[in-house]
C-alpha positions in Angstrom: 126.5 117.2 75.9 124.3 116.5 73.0 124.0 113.0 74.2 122.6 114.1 77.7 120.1 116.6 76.1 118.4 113.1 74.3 118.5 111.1 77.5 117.2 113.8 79.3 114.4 114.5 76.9 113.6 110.9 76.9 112.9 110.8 80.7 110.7 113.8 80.5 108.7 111.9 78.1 108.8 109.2 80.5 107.8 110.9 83.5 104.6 112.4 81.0 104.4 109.0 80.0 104.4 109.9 76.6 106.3 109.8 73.2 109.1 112.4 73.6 107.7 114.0 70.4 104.5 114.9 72.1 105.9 116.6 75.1 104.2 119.4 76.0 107.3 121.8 76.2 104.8 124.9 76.7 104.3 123.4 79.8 107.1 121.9 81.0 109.1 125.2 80.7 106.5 127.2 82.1 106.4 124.9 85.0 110.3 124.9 85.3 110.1 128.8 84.8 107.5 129.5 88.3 110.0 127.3 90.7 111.9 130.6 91.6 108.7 131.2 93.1 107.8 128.4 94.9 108.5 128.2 98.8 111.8 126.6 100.4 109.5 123.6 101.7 107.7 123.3 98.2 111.4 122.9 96.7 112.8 120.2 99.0 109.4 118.1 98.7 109.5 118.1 94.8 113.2 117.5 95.5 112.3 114.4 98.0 109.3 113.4 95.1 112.3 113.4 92.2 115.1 111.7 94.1 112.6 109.0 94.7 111.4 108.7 90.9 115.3 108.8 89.9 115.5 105.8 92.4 113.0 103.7 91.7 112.1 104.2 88.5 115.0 105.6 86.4 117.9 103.7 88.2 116.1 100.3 87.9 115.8 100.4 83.6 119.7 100.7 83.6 120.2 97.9 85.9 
């Protein structure tokens, strides 16, 4: 569990393109804290957006 926490941290750093000590987390959470609110169409494009980032970008550095 502990394990996924760091890989997951390190690919929000990533994605900010910066060093995961500088993540904003202010930000981050306050984003991930308004998508209750965001339309069903909002959700499944951001959902489209990620799945294509995990694809193309995060799948290709473990290959």
């Amino acid at each position: 569990n502990t394990r996924k926490k760091i890989i997951f941290g390190a690919e929000v750093a990533k994605v900010l393109e910066c060093d995961i000590s500088y993540v904003d987390k202010e930000l981050v959470f306050g984003v991930l804290l308004n998508i209750p609110n965001l339309h069903e169409s909002d959700v499944d494009a951001y959902k489209a957006q990620g799945q294509a980032y995990i694809e193309s970008v995060l799948n290709k550095s473990k290959s």
